[in-house]
C-alpha positions as CSV (number, residue, x, y, z in Angstrom):
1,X,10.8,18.8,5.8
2,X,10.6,21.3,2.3
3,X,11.4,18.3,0.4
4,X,7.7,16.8,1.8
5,X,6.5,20.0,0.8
6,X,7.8,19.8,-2.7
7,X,7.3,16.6,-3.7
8,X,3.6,15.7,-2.5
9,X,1.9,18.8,-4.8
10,X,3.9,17.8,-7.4
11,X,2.0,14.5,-7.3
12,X,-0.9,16.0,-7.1
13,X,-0.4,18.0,-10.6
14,X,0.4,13.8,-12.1
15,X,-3.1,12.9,-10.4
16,X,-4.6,16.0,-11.7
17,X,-3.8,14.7,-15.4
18,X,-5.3,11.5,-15.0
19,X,-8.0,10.5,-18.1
20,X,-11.3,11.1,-17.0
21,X,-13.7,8.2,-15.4
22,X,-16.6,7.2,-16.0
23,X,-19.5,9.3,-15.4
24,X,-23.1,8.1,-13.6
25,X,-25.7,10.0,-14.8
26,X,-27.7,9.3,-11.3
27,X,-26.2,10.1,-8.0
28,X,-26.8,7.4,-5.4
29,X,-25.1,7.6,-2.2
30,X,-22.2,4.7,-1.8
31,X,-20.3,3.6,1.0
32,X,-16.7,3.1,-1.7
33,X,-15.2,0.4,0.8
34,X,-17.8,-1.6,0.1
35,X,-15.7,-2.6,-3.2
36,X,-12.4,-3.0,-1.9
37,X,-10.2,-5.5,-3.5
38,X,-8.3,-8.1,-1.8
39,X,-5.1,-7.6,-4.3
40,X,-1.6,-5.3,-4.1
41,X,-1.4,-4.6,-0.9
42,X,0.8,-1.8,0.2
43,X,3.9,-1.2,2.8
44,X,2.6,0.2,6.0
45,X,3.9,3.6,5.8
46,X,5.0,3.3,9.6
47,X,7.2,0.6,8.4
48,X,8.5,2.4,5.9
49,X,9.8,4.9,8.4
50,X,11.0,2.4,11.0
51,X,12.9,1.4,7.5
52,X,11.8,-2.8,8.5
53,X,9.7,-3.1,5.2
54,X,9.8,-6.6,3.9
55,X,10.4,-5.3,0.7
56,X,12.7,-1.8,0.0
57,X,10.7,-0.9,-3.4
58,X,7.4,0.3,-2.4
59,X,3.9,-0.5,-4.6
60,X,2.0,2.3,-5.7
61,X,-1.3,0.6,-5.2
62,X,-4.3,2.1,-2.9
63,X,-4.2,1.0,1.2
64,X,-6.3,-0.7,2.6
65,X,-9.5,0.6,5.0
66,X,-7.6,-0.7,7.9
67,X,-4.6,-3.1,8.3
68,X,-2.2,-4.4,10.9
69,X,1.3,-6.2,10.9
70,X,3.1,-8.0,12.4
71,X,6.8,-8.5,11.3
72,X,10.3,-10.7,12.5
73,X,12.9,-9.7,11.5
74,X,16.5,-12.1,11.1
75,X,19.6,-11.0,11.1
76,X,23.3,-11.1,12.0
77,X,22.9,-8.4,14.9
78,X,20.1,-10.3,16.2
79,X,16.7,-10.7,15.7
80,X,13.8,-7.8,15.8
81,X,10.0,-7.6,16.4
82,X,8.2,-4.6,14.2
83,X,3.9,-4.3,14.4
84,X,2.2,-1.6,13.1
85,X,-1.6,-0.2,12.7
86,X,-3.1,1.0,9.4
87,X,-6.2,3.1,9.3
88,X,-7.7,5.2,6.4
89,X,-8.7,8.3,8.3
90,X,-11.9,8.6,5.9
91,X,-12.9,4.8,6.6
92,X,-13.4,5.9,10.4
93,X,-14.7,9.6,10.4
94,X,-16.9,9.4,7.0
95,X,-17.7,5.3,7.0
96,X,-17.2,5.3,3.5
97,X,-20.0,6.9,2.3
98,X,-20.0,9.2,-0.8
99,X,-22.3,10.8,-3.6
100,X,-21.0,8.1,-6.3
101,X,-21.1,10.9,-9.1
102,X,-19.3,13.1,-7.1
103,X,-16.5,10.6,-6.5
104,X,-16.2,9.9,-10.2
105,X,-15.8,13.8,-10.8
106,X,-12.5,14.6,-12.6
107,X,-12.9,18.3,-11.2
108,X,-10.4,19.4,-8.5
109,X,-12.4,18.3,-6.0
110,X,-13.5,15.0,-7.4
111,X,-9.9,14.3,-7.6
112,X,-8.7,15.5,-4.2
113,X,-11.3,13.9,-2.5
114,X,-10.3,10.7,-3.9
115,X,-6.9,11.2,-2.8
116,X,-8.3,12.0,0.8
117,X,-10.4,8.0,0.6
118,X,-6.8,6.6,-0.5
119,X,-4.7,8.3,2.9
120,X,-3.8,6.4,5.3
121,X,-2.1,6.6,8.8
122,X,0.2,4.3,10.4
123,X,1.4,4.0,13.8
124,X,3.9,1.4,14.3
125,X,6.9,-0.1,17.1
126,X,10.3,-1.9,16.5
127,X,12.3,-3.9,19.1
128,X,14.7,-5.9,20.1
129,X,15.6,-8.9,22.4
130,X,16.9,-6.5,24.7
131,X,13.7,-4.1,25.0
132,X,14.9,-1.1,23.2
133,X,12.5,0.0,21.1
134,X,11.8,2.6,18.7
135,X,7.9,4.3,17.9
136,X,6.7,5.5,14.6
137,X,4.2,7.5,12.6
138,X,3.6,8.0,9.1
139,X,1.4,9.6,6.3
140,X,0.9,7.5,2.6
141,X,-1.5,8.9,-0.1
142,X,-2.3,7.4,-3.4
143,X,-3.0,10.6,-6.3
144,X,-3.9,8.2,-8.9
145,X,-5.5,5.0,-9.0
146,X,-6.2,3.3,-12.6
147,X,-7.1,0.1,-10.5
148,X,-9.5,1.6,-8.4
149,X,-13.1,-0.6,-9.1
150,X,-15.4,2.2,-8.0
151,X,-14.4,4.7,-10.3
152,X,-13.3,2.6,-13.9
153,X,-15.9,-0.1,-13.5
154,X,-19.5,-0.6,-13.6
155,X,-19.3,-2.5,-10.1
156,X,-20.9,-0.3,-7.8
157,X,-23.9,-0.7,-10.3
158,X,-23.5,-4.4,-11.1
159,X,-23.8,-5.0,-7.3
160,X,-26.8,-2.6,-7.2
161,X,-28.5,-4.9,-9.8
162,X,-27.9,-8.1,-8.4
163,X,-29.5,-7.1,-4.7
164,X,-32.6,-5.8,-6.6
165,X,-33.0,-8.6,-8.8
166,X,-32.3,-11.4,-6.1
167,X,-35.6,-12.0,-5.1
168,X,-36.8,-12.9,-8.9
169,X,-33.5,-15.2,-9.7
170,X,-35.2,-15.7,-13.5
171,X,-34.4,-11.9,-13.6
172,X,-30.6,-12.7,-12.9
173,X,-27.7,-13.6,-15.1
174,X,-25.1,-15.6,-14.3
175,X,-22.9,-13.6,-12.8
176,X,-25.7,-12.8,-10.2
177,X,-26.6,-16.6,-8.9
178,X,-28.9,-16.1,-5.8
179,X,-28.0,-18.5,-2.6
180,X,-29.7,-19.2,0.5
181,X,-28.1,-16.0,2.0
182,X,-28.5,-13.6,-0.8
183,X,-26.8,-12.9,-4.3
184,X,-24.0,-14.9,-4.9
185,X,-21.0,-11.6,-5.3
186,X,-18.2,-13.5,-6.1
187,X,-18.4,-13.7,-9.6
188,X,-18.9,-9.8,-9.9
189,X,-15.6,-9.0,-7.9
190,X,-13.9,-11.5,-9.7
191,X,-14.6,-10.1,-13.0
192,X,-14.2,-6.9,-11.8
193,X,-10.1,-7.7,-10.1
194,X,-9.6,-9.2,-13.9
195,X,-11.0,-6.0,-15.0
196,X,-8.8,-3.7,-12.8
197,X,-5.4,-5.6,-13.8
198,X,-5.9,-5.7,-17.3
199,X,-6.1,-2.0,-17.2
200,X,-2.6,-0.4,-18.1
201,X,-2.0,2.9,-16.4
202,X,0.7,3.8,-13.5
203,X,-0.9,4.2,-10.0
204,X,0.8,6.3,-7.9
205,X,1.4,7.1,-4.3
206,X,3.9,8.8,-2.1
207,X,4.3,9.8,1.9
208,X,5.9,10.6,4.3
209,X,6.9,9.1,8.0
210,X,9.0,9.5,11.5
211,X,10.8,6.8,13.4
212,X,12.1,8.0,17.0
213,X,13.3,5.9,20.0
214,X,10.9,5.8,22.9
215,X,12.2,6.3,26.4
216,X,15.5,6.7,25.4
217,X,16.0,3.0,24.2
218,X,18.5,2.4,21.8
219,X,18.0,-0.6,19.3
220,X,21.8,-2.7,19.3
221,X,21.5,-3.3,15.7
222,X,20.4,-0.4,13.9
223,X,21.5,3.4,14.0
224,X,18.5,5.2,13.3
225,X,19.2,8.4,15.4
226,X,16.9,10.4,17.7
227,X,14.7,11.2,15.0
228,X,14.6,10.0,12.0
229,X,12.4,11.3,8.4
230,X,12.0,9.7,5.3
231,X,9.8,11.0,2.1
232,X,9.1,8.8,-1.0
233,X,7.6,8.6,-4.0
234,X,6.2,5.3,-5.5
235,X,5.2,4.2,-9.2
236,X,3.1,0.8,-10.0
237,X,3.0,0.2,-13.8
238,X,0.9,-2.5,-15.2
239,X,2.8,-4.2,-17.6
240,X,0.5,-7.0,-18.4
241,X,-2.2,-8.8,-16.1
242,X,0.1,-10.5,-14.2
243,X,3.5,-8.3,-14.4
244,X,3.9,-5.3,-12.5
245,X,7.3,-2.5,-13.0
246,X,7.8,-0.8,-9.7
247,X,10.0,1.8,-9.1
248,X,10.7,3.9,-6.2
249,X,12.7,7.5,-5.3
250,X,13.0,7.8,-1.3
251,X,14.9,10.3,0.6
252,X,16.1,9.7,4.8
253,X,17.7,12.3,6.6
254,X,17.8,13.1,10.5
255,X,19.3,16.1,12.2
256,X,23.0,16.8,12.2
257,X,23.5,13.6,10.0
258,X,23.9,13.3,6.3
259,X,21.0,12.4,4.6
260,X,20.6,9.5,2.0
261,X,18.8,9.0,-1.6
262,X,17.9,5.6,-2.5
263,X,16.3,4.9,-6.0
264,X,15.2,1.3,-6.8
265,X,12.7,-0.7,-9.5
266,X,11.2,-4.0,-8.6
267,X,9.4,-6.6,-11.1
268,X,6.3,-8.0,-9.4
269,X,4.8,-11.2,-11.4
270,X,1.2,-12.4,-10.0
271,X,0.0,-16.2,-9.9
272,X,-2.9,-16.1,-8.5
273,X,-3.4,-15.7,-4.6
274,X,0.3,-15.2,-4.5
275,X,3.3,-12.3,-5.7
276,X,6.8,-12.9,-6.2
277,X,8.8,-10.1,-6.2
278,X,13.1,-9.4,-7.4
279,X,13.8,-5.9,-6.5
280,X,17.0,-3.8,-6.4
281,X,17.9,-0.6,-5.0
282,X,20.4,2.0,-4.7
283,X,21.9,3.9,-1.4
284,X,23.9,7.4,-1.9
285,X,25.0,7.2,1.3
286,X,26.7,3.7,0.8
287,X,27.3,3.6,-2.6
288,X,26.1,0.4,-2.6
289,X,23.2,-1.5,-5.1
290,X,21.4,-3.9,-2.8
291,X,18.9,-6.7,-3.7
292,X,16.2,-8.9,-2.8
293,X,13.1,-11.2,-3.5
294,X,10.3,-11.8,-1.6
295,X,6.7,-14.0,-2.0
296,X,3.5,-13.1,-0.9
297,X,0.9,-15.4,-0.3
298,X,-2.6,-14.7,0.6
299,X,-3.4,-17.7,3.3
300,X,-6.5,-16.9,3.5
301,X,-9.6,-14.1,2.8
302,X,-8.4,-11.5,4.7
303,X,-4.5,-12.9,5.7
304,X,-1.3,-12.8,4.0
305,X,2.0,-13.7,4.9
306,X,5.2,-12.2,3.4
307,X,9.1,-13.9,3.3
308,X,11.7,-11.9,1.6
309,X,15.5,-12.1,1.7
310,X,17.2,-8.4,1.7
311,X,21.3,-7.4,1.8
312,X,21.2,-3.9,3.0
313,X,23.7,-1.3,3.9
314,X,25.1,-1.9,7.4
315,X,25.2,1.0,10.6
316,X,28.0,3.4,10.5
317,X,30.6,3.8,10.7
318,X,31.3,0.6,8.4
319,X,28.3,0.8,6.3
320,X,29.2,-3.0,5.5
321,X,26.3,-5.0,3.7
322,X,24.4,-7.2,5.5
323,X,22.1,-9.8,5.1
324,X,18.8,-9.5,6.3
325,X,15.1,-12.0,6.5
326,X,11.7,-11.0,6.8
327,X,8.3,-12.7,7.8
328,X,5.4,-10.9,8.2
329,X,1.8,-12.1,9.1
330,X,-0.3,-9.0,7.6
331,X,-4.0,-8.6,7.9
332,X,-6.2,-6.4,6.3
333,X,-9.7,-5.7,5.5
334,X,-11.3,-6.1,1.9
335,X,-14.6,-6.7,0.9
336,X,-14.7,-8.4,-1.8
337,X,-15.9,-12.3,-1.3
């Protein structure tokens, strides 16, 4: 698609304007994942394309190294099954590990290769009751990433320090307590996630997908057509530490059918290990301003499940609103403790 083409560089330029990060004199070789953050995750970019995302205003915020989920889906038509794979290319092929100054560069290729660490791939399925299914793949890149802890905090370091230092704990401070199985990290990521979302900035992201039916199924209630693309662009703004503005600018088209523009802002408030979410969107196609809220609540280290509540634009030919519930189990790997 040309508007793909058009709209991803242009992101780039926004990420290429970014304030610079900080700078480490030394270059020791990092693996980045190591410092992952357990916070904001994102829509899988194959759900975006199957168009089953529990919420319909996307984050901005960076994917995680891998992720899988696994979604129902409630509705008038009947119910739907959706599960999808995430994987960060990078994670698998290069294990993470990169020259630290080099990632902090604010040249071209500091920058792009950032972006490159922050795309992910997604492979996902949606069915039915019936068996009709659909398959999809899609493409989600974050150009800039105010939040990420490897390149605007001293973390990398602070972690450093507190494995060289554990075997003399009179050498530690307290954020470096030493245990029976090492240095005590939690403190260190936990100041560094306060850190991160006290930072104001905008983190950005955008992709692109494909939803198709496999074997010729056809899904009862939803019109998606033989092949379907979608392209968006996604905006995070930190508002305060726990308030997040979220906007979004998406575009859906398939061949020999009209296409559709949807535009929609979200505000996100954080309380603690859970997000609550009222969002609102508008379809061209309908001409109709659609809503929802959803919660987020991370169950457990590596676990979070999603509920949301969605009226969305019915299939042609009546286009009538209809009301739609998610709940998705979603896990997803993070390092920090």
């Amino acid at each position: 698609m040309t508007l793909g083409w058009l709209v991803l560089p242009g992101t780039l330029l926004v990420a290429l304007s970014a304030p610079a990060g900080a700078w480490s004199q030394s270059s020791p070789r990092i693996n980045i994942y190591r410092f992952v953050l357990g916070v904001d995750v994102p829509e899988s970019p194959a759900l975006v394309a199957l168009d089953r995302t529990p919420s319909r205003v996307l984050r901005g915020s960076a994917p995680k190294p891998i992720a899988a989920t696994a979604t129902r889906i409630f509705s008038s038509g009947g119910g739907q099954n959706a599960i999808v794979v995430d994987i960060v290319p990078y994670y698998l092929a290069g294990g993470g590990a990169r020259n630290l100054s080099s990632y902090r560069s604010n040249s071209i290729a500091g920058r792009l290769g950032r972006v490159g660490t922050k795309t992910q791939l997604g492979i996902g399925s949606l069915w039915d009751e019936s068996g009709a299914a659909l398959v999809s793949v899609g493409l989600r890149a974050t150009f800039h990433d105010p939040h990420d802890p490897v390149l605007n905090s001293n973390l990398p370091e602070s972690v450093d320090s507190a494995l060289h230092t554990a075997g003399n704990p009179m050498l530690s401070d307290e954020d470096e307590r030493v245990t029976d199985r090492g240095p005590d990290l939690g403190p260190l990521f936990d100041r560094a996630r306060r850190t991160m979302r006290a930072r104001h900035g905008i983190q950005i992201s955008g992709g692109w997908g494909v939803a198709a039916r496999a074997g010729g199924g056809v899904v009862s209630s939803d019109s998606l057509g033989p092949a379907r693309h979608v392209v968006w662009l996604s905006g995070q703004i930190t508002l305060g530490p726990r308030l997040d503005l979220i906007g979004l600018g998406q575009v859906r088209a398939a061949h020999g059918e009209r296409g559709e523009a949807r535009l929609g802002a979200a505000l996100e408030r954080k309380a603690g290990d859970a997000d609550f979410r009222a969002e609102f969107y508008y379809q061209t196609r309908s001409e109709q301003l659609n809503g929802g809220a959803s919660a987020e609540i991370r169950a457990l280290r590596r676990i979070s499940v999603v509920g949301s509540v969605l009226t969305e634009a019915g299939a042609p030919p009546s286009e009538s609103r209809q009301l739609r519930a998610y709940l998705s189990l979603r896990w997803f790997v993070a390092e920090d403790p």
